[in-house]
N, C-alpha and C positions, 0 to 999 in steps of 0.2 A: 442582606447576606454579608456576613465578614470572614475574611482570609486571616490566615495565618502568615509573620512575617516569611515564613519559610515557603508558604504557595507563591505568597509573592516574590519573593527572591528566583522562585525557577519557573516562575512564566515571565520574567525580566530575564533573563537568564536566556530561556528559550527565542524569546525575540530579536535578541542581541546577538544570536547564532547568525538569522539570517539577515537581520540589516543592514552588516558591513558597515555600522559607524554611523547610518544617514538617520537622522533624529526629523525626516521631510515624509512625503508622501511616496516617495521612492522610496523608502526605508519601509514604511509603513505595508507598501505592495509587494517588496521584497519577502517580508515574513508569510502574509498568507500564503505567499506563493510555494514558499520553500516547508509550511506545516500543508497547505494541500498536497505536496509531492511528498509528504510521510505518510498522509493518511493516505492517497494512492497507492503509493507500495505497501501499505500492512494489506489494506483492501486484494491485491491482487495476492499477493500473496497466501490470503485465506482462500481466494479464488483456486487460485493453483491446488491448495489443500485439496478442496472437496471437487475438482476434477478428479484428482487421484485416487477419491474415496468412493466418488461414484461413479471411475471404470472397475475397482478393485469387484466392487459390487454387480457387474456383470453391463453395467451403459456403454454404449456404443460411440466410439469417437463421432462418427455422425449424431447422434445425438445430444451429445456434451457438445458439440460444434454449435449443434443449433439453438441450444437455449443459452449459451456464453455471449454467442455473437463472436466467437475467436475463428479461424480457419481450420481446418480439419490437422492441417500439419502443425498449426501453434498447439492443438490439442493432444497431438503426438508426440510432440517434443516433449511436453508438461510430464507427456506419463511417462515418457522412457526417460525422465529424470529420478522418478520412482523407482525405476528398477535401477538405475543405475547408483542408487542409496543401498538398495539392499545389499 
């Protein structure tokens, strides 16, 4: 498989966000660390979506509770951010 200078320049790029300069293994745990914590929040973020989608659609905050694994009031908060968009 070959990349383009330009893939390569922005996942060099990208890594360099989180390493803070350490070119060690602390450098190295620093990135995954810091692209786990993006892919985390897009992830919950999608999460948060399809709460929203499926109480619009008639599911029961105990329900969305129980297949999230969230609490009932994080489930609460999530949709009354919903309405509070509109």
């Amino acid at each position: 498989m070959s990349y383009s200078e330009s893939e390569v320049s922005a996942v060099d790029a990208a890594i360099g966000k989180y390493r803070n300069g350490l070119d060690n293994e602390i450098g190295a745990a620093l990135a995954v660390v810091g692209f786990s914590a993006e892919r985390a929040d897009k992830e919950a973020a999608i999460r948060d979506d399809m709460i929203r989608v499926a109480h619009r659609v008639g599911a029961s905050l105990r329900q969305i509770a129980e297949v999230s694994g969230l609490g009932r009031k994080t489930v609460s908060d999530i949709v009354a951010a919903d309405r509070a968009r509109a």
